[in-house]
N, CA, C and O atoms as a DFTB+ gen file, in Angstrom:
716 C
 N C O
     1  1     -48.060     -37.923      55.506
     2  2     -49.340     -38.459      55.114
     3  2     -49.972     -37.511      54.101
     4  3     -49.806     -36.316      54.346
     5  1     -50.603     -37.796      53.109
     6  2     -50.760     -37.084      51.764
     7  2     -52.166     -36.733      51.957
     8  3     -52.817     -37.737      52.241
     9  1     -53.001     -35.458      51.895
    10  2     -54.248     -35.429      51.752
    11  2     -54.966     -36.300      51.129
    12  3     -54.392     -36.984      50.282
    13  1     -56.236     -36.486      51.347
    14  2     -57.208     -37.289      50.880
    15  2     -57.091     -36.858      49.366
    16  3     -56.797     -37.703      48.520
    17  1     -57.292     -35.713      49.073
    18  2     -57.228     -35.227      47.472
    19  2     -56.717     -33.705      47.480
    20  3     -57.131     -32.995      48.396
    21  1     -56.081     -33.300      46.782
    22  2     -55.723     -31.988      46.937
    23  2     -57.053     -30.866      46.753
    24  3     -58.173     -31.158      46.335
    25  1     -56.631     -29.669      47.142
    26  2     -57.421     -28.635      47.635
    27  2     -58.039     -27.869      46.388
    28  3     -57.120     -27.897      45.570
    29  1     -58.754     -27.422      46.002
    30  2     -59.261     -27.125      44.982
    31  2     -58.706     -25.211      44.589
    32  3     -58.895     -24.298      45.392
    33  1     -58.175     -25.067      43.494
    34  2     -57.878     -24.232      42.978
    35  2     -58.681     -22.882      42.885
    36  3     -59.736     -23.066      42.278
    37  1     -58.514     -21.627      43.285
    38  2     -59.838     -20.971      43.904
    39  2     -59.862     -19.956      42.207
    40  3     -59.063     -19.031      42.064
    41  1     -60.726     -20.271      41.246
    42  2     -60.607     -18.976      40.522
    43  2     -59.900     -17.657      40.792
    44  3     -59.874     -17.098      41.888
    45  1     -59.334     -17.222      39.682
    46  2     -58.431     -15.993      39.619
    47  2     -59.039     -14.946      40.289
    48  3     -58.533     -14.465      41.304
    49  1     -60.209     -14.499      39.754
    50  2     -61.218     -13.782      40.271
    51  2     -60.995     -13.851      41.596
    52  3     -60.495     -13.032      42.367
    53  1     -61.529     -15.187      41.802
    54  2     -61.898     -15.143      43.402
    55  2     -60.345     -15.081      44.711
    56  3     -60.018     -14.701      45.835
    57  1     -59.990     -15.590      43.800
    58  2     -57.891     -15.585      44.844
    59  2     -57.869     -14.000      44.818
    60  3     -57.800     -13.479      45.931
    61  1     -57.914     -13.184      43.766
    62  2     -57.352     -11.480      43.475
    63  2     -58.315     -11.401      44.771
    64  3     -57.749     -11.638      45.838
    65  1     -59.946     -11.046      44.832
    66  2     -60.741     -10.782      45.717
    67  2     -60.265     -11.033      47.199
    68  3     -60.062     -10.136      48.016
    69  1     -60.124     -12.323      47.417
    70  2     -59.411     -12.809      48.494
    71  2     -58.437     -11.975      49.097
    72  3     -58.635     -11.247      50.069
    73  1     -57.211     -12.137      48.377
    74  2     -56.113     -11.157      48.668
    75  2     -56.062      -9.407      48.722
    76  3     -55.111      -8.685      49.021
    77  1     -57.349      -9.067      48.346
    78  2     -57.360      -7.845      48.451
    79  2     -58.406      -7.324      49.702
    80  3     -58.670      -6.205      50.143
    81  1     -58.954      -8.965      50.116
    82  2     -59.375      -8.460      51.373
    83  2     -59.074      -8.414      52.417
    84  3     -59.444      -7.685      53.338
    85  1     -57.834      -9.792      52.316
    86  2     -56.772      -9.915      53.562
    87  2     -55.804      -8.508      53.745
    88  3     -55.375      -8.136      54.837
    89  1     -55.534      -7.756      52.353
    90  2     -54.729      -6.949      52.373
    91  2     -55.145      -5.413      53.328
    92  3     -54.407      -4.541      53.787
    93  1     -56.885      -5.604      53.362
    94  2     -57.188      -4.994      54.159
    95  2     -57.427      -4.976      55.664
    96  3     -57.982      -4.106      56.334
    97  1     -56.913      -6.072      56.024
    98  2     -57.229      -6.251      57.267
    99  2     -56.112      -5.743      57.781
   100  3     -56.129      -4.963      58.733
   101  1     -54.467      -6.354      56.880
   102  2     -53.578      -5.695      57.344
   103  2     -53.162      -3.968      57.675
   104  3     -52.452      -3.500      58.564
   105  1     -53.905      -3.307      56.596
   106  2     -53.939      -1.769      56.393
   107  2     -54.844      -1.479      57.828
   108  3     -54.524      -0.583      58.608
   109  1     -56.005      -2.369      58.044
   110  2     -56.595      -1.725      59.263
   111  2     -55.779      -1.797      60.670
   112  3     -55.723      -0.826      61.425
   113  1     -55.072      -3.206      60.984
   114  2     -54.031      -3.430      61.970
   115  2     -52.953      -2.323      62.016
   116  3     -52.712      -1.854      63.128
   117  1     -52.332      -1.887      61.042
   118  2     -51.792      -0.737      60.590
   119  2     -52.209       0.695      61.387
   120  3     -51.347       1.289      62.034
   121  1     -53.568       1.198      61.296
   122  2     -54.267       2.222      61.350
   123  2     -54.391       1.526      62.895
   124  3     -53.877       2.296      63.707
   125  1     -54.846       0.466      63.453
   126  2     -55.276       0.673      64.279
   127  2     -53.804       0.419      65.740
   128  3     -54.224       0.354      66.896
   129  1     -52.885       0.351      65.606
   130  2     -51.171       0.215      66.094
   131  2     -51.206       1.793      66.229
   132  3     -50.845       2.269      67.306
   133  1     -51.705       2.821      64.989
   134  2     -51.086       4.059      65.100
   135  2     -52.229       4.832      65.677
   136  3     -51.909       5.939      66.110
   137  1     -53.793       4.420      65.804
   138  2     -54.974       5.061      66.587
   139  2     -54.189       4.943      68.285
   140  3     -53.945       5.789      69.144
   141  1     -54.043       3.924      68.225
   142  2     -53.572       3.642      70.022
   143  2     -52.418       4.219      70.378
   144  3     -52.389       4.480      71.581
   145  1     -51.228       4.586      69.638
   146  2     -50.181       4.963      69.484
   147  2     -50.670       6.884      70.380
   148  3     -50.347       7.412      71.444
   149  1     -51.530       7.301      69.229
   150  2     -51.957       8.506      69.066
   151  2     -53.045       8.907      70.168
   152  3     -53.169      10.061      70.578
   153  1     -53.740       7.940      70.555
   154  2     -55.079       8.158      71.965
   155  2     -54.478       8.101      72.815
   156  3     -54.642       9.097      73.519
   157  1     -53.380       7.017      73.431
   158  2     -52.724       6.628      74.430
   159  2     -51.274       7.598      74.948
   160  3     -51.017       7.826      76.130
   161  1     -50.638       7.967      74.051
   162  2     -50.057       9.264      73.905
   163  2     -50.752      10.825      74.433
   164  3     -50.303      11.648      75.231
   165  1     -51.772      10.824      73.785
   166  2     -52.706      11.679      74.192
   167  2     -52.543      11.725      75.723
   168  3     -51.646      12.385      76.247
   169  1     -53.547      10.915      76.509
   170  2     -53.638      10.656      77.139
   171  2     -51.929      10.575      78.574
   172  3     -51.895      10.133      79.723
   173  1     -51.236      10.988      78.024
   174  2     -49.819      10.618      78.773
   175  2     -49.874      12.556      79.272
   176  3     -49.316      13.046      80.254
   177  1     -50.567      13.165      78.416
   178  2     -50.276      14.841      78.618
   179  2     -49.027      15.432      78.399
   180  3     -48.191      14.663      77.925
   181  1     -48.772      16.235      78.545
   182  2     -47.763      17.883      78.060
   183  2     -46.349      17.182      79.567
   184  3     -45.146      17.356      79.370
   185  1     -46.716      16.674      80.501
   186  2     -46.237      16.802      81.754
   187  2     -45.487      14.992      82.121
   188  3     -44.811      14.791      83.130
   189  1     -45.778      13.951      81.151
   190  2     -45.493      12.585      81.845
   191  2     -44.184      12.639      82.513
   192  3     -43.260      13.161      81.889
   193  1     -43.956      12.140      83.782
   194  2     -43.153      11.695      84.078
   195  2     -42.048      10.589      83.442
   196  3     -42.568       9.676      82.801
   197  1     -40.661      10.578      83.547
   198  2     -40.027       9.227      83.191
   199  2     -40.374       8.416      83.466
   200  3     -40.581       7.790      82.427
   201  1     -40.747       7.636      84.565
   202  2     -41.376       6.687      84.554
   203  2     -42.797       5.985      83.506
   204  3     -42.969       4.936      82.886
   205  1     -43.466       7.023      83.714
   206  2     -44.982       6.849      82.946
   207  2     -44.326       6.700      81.228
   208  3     -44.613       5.889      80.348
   209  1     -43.421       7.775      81.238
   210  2     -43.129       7.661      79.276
   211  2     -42.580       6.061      78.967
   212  3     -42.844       5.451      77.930
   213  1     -41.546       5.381      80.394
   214  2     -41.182       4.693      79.530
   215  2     -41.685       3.517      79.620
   216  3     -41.198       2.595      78.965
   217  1     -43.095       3.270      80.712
   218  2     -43.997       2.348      80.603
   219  2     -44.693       2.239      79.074
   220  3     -44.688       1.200      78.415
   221  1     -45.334       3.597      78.603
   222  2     -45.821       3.901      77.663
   223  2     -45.258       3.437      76.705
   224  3     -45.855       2.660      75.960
   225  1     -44.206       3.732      76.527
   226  2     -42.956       3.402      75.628
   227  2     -42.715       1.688      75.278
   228  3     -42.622       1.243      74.134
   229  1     -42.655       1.034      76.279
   230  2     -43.014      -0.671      76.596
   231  2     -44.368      -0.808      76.235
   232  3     -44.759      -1.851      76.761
   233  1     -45.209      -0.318      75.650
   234  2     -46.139      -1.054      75.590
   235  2     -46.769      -0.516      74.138
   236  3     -47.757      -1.054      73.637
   237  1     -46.191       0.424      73.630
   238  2     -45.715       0.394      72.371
   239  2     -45.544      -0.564      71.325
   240  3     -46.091      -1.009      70.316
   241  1     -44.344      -0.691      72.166
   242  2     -43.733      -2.590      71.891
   243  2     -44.106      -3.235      71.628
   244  3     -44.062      -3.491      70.424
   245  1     -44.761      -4.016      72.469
   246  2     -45.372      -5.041      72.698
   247  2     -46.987      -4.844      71.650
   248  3     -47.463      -5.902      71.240
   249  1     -47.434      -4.053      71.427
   250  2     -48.534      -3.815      70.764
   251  2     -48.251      -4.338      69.105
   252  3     -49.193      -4.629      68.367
   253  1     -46.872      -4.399      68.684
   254  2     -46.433      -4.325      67.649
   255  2     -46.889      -5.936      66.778
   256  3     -47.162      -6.265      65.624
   257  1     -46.818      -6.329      67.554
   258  2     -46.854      -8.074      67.744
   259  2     -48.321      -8.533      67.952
   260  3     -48.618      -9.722      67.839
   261  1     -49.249      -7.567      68.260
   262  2     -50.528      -8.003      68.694
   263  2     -51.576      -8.174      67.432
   264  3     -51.488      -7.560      66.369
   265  1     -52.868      -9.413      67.876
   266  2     -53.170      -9.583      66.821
   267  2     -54.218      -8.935      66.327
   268  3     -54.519      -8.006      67.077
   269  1     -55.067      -9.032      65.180
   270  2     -56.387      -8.111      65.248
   271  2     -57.497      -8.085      66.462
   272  3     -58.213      -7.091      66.578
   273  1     -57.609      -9.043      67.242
   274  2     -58.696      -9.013      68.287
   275  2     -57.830      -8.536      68.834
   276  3     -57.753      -7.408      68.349
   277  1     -57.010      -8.658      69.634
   278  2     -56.162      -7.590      70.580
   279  2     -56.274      -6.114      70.376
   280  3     -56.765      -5.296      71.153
   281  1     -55.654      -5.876      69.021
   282  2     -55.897      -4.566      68.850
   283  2     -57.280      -4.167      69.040
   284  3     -57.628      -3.670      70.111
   285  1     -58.128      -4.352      68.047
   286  2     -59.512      -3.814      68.715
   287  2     -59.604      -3.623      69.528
   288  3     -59.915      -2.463      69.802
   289  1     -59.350      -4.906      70.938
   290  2     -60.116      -4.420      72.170
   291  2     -58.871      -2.814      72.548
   292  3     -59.333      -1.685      72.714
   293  1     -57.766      -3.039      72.591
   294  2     -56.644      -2.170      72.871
   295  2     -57.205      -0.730      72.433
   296  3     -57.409       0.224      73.183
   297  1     -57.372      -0.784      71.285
   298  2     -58.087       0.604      70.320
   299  2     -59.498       1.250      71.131
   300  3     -59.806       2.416      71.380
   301  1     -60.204      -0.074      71.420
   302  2     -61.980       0.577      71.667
   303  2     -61.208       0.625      73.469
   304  3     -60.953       1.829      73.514
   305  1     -60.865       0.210      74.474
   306  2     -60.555       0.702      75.888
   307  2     -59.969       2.085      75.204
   308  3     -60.800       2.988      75.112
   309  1     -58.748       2.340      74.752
   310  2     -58.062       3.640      74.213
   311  2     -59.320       4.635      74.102
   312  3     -59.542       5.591      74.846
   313  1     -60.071       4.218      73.047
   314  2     -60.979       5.714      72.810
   315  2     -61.942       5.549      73.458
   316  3     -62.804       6.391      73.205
   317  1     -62.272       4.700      74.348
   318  2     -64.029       4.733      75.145
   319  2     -62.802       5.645      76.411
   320  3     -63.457       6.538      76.947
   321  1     -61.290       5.630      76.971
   322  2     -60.802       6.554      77.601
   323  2     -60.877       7.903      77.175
   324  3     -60.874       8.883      77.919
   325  1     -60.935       7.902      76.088
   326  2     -60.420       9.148      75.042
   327  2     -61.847      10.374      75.417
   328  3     -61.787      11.598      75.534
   329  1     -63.011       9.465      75.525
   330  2     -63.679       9.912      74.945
   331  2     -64.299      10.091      73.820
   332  3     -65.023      11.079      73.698
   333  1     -64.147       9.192      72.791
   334  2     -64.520       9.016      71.212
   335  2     -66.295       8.790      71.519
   336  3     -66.726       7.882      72.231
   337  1     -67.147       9.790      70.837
   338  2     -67.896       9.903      70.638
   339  2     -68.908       8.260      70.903
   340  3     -69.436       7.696      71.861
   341  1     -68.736       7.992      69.330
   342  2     -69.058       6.601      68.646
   343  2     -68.527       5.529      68.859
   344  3     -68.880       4.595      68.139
   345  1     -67.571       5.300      69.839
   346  2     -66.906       4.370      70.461
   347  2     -68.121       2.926      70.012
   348  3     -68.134       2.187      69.028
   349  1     -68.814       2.979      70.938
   350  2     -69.702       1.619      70.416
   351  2     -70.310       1.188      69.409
   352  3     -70.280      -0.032      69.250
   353  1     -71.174       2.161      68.239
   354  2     -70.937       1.776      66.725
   355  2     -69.457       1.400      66.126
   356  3     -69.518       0.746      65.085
   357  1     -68.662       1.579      66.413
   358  2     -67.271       1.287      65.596
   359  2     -67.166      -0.292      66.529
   360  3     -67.236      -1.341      65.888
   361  1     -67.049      -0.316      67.576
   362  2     -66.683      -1.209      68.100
   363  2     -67.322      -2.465      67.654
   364  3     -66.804      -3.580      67.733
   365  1     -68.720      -2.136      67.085
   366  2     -69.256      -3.333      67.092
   367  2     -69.116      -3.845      65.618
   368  3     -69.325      -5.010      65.279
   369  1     -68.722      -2.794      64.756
   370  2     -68.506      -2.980      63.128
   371  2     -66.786      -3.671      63.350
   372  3     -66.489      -4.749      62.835
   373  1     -65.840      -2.907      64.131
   374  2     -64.403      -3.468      64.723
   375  2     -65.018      -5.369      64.482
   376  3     -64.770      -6.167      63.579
   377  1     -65.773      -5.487      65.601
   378  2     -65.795      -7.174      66.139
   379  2     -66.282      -7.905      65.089
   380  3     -66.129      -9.127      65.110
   381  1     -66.925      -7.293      64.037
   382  2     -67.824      -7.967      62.842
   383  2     -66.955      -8.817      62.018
   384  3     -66.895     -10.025      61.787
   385  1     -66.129      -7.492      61.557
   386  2     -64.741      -7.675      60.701
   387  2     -63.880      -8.364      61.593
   388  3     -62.932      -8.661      60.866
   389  1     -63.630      -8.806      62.748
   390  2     -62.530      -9.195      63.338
   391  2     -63.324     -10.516      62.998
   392  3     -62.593     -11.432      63.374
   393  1     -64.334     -10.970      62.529
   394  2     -65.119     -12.253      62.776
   395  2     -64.742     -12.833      61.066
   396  3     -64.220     -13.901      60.745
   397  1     -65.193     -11.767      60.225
   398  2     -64.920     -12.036      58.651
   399  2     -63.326     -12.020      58.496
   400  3     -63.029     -12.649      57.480
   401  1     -62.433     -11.619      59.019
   402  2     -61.324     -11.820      59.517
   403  2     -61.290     -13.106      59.137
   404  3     -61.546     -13.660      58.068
   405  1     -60.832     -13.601      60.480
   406  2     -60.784     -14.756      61.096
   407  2     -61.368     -16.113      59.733
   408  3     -60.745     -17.006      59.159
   409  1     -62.840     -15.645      59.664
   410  2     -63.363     -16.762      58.398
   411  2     -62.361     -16.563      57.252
   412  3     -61.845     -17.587      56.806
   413  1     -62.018     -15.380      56.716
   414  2     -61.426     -15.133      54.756
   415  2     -59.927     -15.718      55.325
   416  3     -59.523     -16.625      54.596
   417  1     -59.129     -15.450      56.311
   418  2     -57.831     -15.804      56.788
   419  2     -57.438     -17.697      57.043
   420  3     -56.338     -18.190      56.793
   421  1     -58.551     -18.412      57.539
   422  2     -58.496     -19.451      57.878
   423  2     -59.430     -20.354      57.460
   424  3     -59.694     -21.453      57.946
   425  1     -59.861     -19.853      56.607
   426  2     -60.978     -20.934      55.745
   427  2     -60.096     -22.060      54.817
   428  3     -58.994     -21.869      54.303
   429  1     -61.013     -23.417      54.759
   430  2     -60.380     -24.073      53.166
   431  2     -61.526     -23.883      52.291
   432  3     -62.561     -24.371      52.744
   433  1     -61.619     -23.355      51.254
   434  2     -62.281     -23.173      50.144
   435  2     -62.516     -24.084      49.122
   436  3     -61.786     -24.738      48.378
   437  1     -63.600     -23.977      49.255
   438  2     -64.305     -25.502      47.767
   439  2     -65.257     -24.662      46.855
   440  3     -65.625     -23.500      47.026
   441  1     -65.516     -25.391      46.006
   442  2     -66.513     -24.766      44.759
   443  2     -67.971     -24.705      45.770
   444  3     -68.391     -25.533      46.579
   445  1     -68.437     -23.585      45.418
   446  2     -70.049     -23.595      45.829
   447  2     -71.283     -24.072      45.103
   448  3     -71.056     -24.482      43.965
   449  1     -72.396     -24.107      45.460
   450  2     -73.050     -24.749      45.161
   451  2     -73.613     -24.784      43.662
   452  3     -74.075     -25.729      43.023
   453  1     -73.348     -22.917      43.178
   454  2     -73.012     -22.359      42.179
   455  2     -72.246     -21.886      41.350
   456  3     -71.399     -21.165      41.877
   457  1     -72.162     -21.980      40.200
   458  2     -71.042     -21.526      39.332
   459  2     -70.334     -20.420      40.222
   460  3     -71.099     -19.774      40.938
   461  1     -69.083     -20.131      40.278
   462  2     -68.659     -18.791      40.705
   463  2     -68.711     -18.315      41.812
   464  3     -68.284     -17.195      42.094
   465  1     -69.403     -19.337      42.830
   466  2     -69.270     -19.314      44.029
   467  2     -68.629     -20.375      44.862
   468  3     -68.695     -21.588      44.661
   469  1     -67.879     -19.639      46.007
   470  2     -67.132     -20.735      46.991
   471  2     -67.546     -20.821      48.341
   472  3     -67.718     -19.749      48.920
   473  1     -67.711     -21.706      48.867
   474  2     -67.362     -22.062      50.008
   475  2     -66.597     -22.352      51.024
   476  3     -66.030     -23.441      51.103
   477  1     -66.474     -21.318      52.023
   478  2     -65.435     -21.341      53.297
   479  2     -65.568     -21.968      54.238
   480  3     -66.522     -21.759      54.987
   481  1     -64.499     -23.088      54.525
   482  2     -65.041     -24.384      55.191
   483  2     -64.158     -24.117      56.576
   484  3     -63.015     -24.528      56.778
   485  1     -64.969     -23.334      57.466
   486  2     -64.644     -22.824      58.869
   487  2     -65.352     -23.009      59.892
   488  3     -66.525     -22.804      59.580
   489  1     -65.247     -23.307      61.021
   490  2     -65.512     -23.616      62.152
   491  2     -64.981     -23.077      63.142
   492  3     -64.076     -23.694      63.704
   493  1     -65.380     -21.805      63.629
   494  2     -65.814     -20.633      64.351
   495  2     -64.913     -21.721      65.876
   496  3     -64.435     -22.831      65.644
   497  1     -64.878     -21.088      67.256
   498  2     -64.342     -20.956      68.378
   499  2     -65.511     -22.008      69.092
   500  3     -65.434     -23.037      69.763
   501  1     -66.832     -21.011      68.470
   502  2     -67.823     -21.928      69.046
   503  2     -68.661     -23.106      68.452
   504  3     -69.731     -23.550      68.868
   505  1     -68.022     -23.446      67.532
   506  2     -68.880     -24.763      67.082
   507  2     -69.363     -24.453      65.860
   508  3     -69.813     -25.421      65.246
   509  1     -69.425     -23.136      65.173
   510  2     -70.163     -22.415      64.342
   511  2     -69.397     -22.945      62.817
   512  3     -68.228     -23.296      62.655
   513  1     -70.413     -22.866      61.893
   514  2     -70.082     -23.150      60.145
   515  2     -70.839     -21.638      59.830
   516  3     -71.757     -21.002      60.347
   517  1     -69.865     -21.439      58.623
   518  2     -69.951     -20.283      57.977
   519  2     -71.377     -20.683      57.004
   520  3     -71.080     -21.615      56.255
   521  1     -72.137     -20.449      56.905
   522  2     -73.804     -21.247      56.181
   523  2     -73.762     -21.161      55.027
   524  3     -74.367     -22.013      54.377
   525  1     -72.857     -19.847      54.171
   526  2     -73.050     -19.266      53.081
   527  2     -71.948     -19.411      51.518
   528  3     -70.759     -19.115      51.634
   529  1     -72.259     -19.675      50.748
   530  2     -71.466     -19.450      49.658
   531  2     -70.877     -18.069      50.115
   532  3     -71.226     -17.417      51.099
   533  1     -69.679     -17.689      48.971
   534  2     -69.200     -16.190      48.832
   535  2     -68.683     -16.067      47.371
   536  3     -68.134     -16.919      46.672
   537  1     -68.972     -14.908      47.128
   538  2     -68.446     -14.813      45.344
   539  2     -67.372     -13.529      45.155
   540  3     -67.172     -12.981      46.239
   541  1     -66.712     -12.984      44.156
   542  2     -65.795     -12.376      44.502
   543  2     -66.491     -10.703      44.796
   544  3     -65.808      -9.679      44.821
   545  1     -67.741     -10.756      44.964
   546  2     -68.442      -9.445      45.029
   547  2     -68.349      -9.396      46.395
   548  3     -67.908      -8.393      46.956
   549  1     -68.656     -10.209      46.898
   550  2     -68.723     -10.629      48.451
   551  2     -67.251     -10.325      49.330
   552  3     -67.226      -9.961      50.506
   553  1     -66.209     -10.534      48.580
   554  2     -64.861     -10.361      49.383
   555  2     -64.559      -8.892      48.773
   556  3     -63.782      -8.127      49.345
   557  1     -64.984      -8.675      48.011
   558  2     -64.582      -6.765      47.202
   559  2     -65.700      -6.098      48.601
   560  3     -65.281      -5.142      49.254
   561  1     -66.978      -6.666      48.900
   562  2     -67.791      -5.786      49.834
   563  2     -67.153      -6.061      51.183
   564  3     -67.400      -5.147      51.971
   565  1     -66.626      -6.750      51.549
   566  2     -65.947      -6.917      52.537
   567  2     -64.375      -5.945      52.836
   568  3     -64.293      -5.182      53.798
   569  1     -63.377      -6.120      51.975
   570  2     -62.812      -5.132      51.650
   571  2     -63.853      -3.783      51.811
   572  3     -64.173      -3.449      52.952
   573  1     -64.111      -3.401      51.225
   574  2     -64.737      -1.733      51.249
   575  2     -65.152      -1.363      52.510
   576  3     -65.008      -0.249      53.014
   577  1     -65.841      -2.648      53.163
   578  2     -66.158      -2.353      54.238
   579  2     -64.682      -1.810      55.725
   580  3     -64.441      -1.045      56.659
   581  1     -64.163      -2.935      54.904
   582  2     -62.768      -2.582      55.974
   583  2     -61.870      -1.525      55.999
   584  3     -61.009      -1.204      56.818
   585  1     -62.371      -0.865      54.552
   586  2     -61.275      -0.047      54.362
   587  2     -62.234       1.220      54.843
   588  3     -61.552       2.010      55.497
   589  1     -62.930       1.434      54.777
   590  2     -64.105       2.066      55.322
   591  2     -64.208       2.596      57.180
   592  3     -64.557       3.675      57.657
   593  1     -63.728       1.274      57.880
   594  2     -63.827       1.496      59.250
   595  2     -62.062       2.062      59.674
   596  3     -61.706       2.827      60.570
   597  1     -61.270       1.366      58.682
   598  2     -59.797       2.079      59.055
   599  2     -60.248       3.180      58.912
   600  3     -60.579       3.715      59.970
   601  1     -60.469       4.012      57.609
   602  2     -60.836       5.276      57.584
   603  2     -61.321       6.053      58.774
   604  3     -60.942       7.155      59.171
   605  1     -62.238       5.250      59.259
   606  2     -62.591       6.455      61.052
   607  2     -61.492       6.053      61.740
   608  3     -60.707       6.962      62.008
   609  1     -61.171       4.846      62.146
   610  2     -59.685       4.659      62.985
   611  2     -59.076       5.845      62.803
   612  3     -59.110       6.676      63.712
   613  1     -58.306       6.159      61.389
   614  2     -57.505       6.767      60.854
   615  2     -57.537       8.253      61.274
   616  3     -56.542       8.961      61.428
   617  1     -59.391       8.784      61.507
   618  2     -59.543      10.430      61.634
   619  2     -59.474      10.508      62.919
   620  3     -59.166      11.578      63.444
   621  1     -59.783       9.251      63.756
   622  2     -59.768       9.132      65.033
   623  2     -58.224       9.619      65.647
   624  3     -58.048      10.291      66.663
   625  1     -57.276       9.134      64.819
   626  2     -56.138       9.401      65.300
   627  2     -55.648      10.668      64.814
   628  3     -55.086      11.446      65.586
   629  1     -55.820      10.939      63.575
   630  2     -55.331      12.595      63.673
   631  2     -56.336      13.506      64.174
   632  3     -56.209      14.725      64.062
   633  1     -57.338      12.949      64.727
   634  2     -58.029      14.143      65.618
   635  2     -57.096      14.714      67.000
   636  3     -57.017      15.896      67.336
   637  1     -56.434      13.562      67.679
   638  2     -55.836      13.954      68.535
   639  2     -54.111      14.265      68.179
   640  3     -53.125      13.904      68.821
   641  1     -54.221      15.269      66.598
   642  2     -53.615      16.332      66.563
   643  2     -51.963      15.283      66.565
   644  3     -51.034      15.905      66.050
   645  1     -51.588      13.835      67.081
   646  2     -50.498      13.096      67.029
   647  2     -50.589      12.131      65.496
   648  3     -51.029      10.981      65.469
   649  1     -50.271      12.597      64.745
   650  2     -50.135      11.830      63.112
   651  2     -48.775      11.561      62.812
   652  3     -48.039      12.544      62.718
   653  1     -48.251      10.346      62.628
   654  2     -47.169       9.856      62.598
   655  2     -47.481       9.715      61.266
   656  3     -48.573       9.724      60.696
   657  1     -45.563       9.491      60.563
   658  2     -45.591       8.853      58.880
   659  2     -46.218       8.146      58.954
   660  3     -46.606       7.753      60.054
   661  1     -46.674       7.576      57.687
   662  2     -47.047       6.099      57.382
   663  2     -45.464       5.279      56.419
   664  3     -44.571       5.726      55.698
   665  1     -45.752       4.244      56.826
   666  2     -44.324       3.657      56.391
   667  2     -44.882       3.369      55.133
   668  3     -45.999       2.974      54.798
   669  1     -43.555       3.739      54.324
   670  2     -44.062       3.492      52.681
   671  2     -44.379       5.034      51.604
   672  3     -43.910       5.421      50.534
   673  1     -45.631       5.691      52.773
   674  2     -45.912       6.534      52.451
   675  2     -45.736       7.646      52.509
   676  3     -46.768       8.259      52.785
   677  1     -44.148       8.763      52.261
   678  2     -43.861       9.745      53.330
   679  2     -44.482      10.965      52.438
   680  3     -44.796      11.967      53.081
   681  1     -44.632      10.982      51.434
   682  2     -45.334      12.136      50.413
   683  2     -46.823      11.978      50.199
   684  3     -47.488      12.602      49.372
   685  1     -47.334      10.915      51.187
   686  2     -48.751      11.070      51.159
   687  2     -49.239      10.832      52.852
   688  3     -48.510      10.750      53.840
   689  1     -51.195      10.738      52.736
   690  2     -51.481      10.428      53.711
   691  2     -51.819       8.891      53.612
   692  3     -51.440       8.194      52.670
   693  1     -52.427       8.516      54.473
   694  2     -52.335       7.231      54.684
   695  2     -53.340       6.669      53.770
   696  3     -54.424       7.189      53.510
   697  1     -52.721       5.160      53.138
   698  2     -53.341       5.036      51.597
   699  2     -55.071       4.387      52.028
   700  3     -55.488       3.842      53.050
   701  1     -55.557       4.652      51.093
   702  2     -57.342       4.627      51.284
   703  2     -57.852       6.238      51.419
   704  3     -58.721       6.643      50.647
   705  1     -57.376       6.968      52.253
   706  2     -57.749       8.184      52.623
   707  2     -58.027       8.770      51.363
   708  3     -59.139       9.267      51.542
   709  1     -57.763       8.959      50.457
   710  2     -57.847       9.858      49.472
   711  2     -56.879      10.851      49.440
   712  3     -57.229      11.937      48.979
   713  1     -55.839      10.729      49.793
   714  2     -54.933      11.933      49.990
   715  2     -53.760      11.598      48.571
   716  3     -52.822      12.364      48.351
């Protein structure tokens, strides 16, 4: 069965924007696989038993596969164990982005009401419409923002002294950081 009319072509501008904000969500999933990796490890001590390592070890695994709301919650239990300071400011900037997520990932996009602006035609878990145009300033601030909260993920995890490669990256630190 053929759509009613095909989908409207999203300006260059606005597709690059797009994709460079999805690209951040992935870099944060990234950071946040190797925060839990690194808290949860922590947390195993100098002393684990075989047993305990190779539970640990299984669930590793399985984390690999998990999606951005998973991780978050996985990440914020990890460091509200840890002890992370700021646990609940991050957490709640974590759920924001897991929300703008969700909208830039699964939206259909139409022209907005204004030149140069689009509209993300989404409908939230709960009944909810996204209210707002977005322009490609809007998905670049979104990006920054994301790349922004990996960044504490990121110090979060080499605080506890366990810093794994980054894949891709073996002559640097992990990309955004400034390294």
């Amino acid at each position: 069965m053929p759509l009613p009319r095909a989908p409207d072509r999203l300006s260059d501008e606005m597709a690059a924007s797009l994709g460079h904000a999805v690209s951040g969500f992935g870099f944060l999933e990234e950071a946040l696989k190797r925060a839990i990796f690194s808290l949860s490890r922590q947390g195993l001590g100098e002393s684990a038993d075989e047993r305990a390592l190779t539970r640990w070890l299984r669930r590793r695994e399985e984390i690999a596969d998990d999606s951005l709301g998973t991780l978050i919650d996985s990440f914020i239990a990890a460091a509200r164990q840890a002890g992370v300071d700021d646990w609940p400011d991050l957490e709640a900037e974590l759920n924001r982005i897991r929300l703008l997520r969700n909208l830039l990932c699964h939206a259909s996009w139409r022209p907005g009401r204004r030149g140069g602006h689009w509209h993300p035609g989404f409908i939230n878990t709960r009944g909810e419409r996204y209210p707002d145009d977005m322009t490609p300033a809007d998905l670049e601030a979104i990006h920054a923002q994301t790349l922004a909260v990996a960044r504490r993920v990121v110090s979060i995890m080499r605080a506890t002294g366990i810093d794994g490669r980054w894949l891709g990256y073996p002559e640097r630190g992990a990309p955004g950081d400034g390294d």
